[in-house]
C-alpha positions as CSV (number, residue, x, y, z in Angstrom):
1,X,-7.9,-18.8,5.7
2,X,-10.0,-15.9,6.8
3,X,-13.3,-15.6,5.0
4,X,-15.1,-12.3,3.6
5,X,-18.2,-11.5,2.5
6,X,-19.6,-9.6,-0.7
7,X,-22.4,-8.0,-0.6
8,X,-25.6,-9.3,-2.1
9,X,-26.0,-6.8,-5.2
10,X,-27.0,-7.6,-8.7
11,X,-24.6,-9.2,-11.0
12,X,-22.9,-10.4,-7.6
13,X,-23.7,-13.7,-5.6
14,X,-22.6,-12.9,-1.8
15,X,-19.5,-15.9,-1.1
16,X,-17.2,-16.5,1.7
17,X,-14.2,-15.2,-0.1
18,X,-10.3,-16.6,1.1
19,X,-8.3,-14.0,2.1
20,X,-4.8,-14.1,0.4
21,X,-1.8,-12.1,1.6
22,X,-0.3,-9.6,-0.7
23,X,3.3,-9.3,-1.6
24,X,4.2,-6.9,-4.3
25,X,2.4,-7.4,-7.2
26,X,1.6,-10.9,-6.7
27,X,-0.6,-13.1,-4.0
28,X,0.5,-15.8,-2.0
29,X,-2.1,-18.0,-0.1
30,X,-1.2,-19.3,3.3
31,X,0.5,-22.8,1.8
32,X,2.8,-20.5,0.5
33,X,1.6,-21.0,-3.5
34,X,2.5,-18.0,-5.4
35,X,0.8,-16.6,-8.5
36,X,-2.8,-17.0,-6.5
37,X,-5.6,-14.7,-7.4
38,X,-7.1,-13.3,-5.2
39,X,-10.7,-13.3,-5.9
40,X,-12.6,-9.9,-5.0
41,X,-16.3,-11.2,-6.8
42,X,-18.1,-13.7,-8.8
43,X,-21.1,-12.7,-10.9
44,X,-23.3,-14.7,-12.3
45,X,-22.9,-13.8,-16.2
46,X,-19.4,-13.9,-18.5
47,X,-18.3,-10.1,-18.0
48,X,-14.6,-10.2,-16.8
49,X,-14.0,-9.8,-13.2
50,X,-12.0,-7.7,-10.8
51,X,-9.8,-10.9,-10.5
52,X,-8.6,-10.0,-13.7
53,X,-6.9,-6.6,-12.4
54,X,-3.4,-6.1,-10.5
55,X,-2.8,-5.0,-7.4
56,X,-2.9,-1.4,-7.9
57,X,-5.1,-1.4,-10.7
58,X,-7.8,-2.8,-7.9
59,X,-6.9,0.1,-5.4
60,X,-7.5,2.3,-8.4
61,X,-10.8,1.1,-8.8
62,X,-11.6,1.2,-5.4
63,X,-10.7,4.6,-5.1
64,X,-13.1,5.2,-8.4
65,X,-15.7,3.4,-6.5
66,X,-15.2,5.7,-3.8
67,X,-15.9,8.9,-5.6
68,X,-12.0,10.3,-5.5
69,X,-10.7,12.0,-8.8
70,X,-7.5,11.3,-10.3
71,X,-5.4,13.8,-8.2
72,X,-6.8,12.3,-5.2
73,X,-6.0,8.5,-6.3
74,X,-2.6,9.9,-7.0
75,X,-2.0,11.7,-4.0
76,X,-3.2,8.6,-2.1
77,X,-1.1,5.5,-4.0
78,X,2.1,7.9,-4.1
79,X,1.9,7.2,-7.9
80,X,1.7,10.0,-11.0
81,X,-1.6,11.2,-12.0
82,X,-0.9,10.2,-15.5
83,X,-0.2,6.7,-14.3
84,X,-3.6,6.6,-12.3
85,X,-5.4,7.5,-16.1
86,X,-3.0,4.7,-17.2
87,X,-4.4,2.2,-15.4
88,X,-7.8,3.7,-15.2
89,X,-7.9,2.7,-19.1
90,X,-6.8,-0.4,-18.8
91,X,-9.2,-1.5,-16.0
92,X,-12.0,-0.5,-18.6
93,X,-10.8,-2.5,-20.9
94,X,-10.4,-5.5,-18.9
95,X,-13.4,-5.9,-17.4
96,X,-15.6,-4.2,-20.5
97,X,-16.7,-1.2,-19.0
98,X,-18.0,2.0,-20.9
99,X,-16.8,4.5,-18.9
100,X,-15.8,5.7,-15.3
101,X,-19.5,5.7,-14.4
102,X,-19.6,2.4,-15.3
103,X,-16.4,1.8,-13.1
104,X,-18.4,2.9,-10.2
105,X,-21.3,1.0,-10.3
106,X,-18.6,-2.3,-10.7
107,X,-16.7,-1.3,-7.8
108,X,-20.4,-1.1,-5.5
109,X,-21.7,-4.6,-7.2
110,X,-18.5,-6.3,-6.7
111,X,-18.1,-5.7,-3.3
112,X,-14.8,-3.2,-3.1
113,X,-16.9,-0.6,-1.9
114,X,-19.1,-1.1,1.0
115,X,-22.8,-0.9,-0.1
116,X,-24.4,2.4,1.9
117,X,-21.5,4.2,2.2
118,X,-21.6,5.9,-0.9
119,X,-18.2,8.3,-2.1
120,X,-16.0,8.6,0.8
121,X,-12.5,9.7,1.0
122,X,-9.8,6.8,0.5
123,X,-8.9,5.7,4.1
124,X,-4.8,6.3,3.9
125,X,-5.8,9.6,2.8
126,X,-8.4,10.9,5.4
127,X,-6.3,9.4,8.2
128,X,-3.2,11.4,8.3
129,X,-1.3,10.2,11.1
130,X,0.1,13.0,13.9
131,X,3.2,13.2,14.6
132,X,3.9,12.7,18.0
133,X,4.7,15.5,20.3
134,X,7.8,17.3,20.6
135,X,9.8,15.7,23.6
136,X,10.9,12.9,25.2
137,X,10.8,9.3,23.1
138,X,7.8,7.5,23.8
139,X,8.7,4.2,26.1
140,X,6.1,2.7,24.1
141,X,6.9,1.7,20.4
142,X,4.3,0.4,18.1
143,X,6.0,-0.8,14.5
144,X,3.8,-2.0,11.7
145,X,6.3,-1.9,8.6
146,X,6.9,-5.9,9.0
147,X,4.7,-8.5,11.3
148,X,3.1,-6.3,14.1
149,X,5.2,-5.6,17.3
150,X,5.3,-3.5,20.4
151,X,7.6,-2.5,22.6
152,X,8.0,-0.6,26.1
153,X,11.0,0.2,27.7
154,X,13.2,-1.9,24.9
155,X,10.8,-5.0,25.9
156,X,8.9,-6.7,23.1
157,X,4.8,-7.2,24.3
158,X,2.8,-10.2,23.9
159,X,0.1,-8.7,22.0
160,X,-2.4,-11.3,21.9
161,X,-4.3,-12.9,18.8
162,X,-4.5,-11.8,15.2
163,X,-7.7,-9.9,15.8
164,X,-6.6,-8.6,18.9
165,X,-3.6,-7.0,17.5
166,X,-5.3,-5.4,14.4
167,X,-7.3,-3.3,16.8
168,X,-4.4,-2.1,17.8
169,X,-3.0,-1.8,14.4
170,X,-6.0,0.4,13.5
171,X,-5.9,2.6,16.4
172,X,-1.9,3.3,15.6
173,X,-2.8,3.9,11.9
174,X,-5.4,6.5,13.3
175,X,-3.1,8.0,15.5
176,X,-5.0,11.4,17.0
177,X,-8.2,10.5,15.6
178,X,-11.2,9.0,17.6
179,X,-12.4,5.8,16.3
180,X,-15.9,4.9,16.8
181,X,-16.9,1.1,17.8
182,X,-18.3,1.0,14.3
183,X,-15.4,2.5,12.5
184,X,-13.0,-0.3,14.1
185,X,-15.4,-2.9,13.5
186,X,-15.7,-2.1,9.9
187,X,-11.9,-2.0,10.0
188,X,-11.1,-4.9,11.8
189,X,-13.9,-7.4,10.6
190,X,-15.6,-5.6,7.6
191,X,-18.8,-7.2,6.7
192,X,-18.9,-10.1,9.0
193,X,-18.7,-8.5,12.2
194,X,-19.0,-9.5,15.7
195,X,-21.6,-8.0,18.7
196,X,-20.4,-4.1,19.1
197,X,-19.1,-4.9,22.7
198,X,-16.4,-7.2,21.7
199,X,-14.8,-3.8,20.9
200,X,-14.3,-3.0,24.8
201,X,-13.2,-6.2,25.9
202,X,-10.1,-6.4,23.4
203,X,-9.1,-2.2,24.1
204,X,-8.9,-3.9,28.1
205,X,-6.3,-6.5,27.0
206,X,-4.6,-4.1,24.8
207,X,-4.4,-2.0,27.8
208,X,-3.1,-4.8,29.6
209,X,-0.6,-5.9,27.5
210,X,0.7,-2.3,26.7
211,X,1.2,-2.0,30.2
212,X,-1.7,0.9,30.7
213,X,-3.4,1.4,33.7
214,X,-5.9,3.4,32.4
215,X,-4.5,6.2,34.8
216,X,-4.4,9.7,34.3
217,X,-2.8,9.4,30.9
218,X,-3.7,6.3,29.6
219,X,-2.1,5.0,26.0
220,X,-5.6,3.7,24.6
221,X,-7.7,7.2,25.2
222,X,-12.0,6.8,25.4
223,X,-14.3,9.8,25.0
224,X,-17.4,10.2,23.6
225,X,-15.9,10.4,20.1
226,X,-14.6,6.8,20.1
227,X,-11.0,5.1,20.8
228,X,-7.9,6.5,20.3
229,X,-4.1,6.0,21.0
230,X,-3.0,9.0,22.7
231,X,-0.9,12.0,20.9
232,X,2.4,11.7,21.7
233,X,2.4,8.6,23.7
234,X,3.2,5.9,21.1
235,X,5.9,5.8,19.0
236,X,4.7,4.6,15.3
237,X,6.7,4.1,12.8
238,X,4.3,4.3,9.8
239,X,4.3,8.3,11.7
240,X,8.2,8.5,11.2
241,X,7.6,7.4,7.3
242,X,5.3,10.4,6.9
243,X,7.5,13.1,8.7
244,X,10.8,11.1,6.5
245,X,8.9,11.7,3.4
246,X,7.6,15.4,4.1
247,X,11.8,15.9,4.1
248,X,12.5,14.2,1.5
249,X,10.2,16.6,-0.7
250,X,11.7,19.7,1.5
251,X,15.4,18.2,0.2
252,X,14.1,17.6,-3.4
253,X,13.2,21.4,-3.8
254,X,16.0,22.3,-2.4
255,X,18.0,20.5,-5.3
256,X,19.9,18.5,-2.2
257,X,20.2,14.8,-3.6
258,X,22.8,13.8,-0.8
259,X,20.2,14.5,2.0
260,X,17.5,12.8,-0.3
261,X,19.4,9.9,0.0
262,X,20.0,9.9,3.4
263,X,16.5,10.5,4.4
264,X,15.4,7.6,1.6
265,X,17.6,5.0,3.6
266,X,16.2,5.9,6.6
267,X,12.4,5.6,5.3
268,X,14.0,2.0,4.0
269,X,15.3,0.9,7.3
270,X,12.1,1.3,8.6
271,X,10.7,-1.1,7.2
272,X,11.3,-4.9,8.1
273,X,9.3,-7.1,5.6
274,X,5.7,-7.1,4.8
275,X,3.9,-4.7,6.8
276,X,1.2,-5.5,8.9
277,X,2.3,-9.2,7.5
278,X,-0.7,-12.1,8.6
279,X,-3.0,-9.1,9.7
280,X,-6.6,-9.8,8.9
281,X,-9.7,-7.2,8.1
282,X,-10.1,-5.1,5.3
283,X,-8.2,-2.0,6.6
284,X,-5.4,-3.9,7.0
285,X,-5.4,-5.5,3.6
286,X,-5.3,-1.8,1.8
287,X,-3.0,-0.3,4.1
288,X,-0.3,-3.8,3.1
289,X,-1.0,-2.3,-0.1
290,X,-0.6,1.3,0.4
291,X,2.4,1.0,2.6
292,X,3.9,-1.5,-0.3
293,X,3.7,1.2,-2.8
294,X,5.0,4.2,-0.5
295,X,8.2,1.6,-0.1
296,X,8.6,0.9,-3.5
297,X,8.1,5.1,-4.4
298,X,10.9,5.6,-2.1
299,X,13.2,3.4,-3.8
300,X,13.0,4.9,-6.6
301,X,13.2,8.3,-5.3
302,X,16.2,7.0,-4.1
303,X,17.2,5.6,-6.9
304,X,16.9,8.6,-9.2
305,X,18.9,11.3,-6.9
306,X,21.8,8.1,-6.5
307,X,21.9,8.6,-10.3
308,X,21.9,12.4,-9.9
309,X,25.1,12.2,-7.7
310,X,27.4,9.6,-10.5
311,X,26.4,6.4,-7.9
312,X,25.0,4.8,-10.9
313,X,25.9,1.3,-9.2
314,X,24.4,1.9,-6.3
315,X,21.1,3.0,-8.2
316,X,20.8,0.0,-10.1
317,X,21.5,-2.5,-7.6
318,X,18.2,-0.9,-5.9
319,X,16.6,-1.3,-9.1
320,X,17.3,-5.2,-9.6
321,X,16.7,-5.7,-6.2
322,X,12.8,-3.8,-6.3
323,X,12.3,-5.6,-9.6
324,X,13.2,-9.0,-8.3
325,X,11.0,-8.2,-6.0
326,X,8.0,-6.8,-7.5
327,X,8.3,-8.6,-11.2
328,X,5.1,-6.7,-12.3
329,X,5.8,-3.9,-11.4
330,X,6.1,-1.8,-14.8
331,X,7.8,1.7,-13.3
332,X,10.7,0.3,-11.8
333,X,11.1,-2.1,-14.9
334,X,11.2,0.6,-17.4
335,X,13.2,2.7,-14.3
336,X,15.6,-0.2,-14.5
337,X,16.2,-0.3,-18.3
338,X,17.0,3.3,-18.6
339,X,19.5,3.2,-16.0
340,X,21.3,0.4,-17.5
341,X,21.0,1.9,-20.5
342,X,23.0,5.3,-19.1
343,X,25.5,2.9,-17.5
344,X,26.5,1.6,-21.3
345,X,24.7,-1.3,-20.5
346,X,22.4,-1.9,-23.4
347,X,21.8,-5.7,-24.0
348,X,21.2,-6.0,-20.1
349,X,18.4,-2.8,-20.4
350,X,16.7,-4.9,-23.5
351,X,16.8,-8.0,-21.4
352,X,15.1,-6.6,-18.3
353,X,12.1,-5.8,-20.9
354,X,11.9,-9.4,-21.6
355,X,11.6,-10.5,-18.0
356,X,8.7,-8.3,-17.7
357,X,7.5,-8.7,-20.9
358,X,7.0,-12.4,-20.4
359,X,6.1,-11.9,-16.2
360,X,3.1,-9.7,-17.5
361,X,2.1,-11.9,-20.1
362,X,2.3,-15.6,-18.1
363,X,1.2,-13.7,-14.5
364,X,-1.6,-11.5,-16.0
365,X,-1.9,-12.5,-20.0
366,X,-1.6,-8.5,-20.7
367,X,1.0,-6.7,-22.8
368,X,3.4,-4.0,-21.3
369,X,2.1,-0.8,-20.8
370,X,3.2,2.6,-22.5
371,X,6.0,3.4,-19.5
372,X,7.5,0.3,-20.4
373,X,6.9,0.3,-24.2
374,X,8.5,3.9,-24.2
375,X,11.2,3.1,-22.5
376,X,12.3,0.1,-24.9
377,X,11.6,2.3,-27.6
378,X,13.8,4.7,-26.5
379,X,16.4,2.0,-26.2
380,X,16.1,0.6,-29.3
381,X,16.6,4.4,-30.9
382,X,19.9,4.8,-28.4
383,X,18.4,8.2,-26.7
384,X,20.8,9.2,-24.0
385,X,19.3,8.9,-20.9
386,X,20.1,12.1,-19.1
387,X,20.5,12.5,-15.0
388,X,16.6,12.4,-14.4
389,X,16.3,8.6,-17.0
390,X,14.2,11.4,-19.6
391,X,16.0,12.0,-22.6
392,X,18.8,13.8,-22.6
């Protein structure tokens, strides 16, 4: 169990906090117990806390925390801006704010936004990652879409310890950009952090392992700007994600939902469990998050041009599979129902909203949302779902 700290701020007592591991919706601790919260704060009166909140609704009020508007948050989580507003409400409700102001100075007492700081852009979005240089494959692969691993030449790398290997793990997420000692240890360690030159000593056994001799074009890059991994030496998957998606969006407006598809399956394959799965430090933990989120957004992207094309089947065995998956996850639920629903399949549709129904109310102790509630609705009236799951 890897401790955190919050800082020491009014309405909030500064605690080692457990680290939990995220998977979908829910956290798991590292016995393997599901249904955990994961506490973010305790203060010391009876105002609701950000344990009260889901994942995304706490990435939401992170990024308020952080200054971004709703646009931004969008553009960031790969969600719809209406969506972000959606759960912006119902964070206010839960924990009894006024209004977004409010939200902000919450996010700063509570710890999800470092104290001193102030409003930053959201790390996923401020650290685009480049796409390597035209050419020859790298021999070096880095893949953090599952447990980290490395390999050169088709070799897999012994990369060292947990710590060791988040360094690298924020250096490949920060591909092209220099990475000051401070930035990484804010990355890696966040509040509790270790003498500034422990930062040297694990870029020389990263070298090492990666099989970099520092030469005249070393993988792991120093300047006077910081650390980087060279451009165009390291092939990252969380890079090929980003150039997948950009086509996917170049097929969607050019109404092609067969090469949507394809390029979906290949964003899927990508990705081999939990990524960066067992990483610790706070970068880590919101890039699990993020990268969650970007998978299940492709799914359903998929999903809807399968629909497009008559492979209703094939759409709604994604659809089961993501909701098994992520049980809270309210989009894909009400995604879900209206594909059933479309596929003649009424009584299933009504019983998917049951599952979450219940899943929302014994997991979190809310009610379903408007997506879902509009989507049952809609059932219940018998609108035809037409080839996009709006009405027809």
């Amino acid at each position: 169990m890897l401790p955190y700290v919050t800082p020491d701020r009014p309405g909030c007592r500064a605690r080692r906090l457990p680290l939990y591991r995220v998977d979908g919706a829910r956290q798991t601790d590292p016995s393997g117990a599901r249904g955990a919260a994961m506490p973010t704060t305790v203060t010391s009166d009876d105002r609701p806390t950000a344990t009260a909140l889901r994942q995304q609704e706490r990435e939401v009020l992170s990024a308020v925390g952080c200054g971004l508007g709703d646009e931004e948050i969008a553009a960031a989580l790969a969600v719809p801006e209406d969506t972000v507003a959606e759960h912006l409400a119902r964070i206010l409700a839960k924990l009894g704010l006024r209004d977004r102001a409010a939200a902000i100075v919450h996010a700063f007492d509570c710890g999800l936004v470092a104290p001193g700081q102030g409003p930053r852009p959201a790390r996923p979005a401020s650290r685009t990652v480049a796409v390597p240089v035209a050419g020859a494959t790298p021999a070096l692969r880095v893949s953090l879409l599952g447990p980290l691993r490395a390999w050169r030449d088709g070799h897999v790398l012994d990369l060292g310890h947990q710590r060791q290997q988040t360094v690298l793990a924020v250096l490949a997420l920060g591909l092209g950009r220099p990475l000051t000692r401070r930035e990484l240890l804010d990355d890696v360690w966040g509040l509790e952090q270790p003498a500034a030159n422990v930062v040297p000593v694990y870029v020389y056994r990263l070298r090492k392992a990666l099989g970099d001799g520092g030469g005249p074009a070393p993988v792991i890059e120093h300047g006077p700007r910081g650390y980087r991994l060279a451009p165009g030496a390291v092939d990252v998957d969380v890079a090929r994600v980003e150039e997948l998606v950009a086509g996917i969006g170049e097929a969607e407006r050019a109404d092609d939902p067969a090469e949507a598809v394809r390029l979906c399956s290949r964003v899927l394959e990508l990705f081999r469990g939990e990524p960066l799965a067992g990483l610790p430090g706070p970068l880590a933990e919101l890039e699990r998050l993020r990268l969650t989120e970007r998978r299940i957004a492709v799914v359903r992207r998929k999903a809807r041009w399968q629909l497009r094309l008559g492979r209703d089947a094939e759409a709604i065995a994604e659809l089961f599979a993501l909701s098994a998956e992520h049980p809270l996850n309210e989009p894909s639920a009400a995604m879900l129902m209206r594909a059933l629903q479309r596929d003649g399949r009424q009584a299933e549709a009504l019983a998917v909203f049951e599952r979450a129904r219940r899943s929302l109310s014994d997991d979190l102790g809310v009610a379903p949302s408007r997506v879902l509630r509009r989507a049952h609705q809609m059932i219940l009236r018998g609108d035809e779902a037409g080839p996009d799951l709006g009405p027809a």
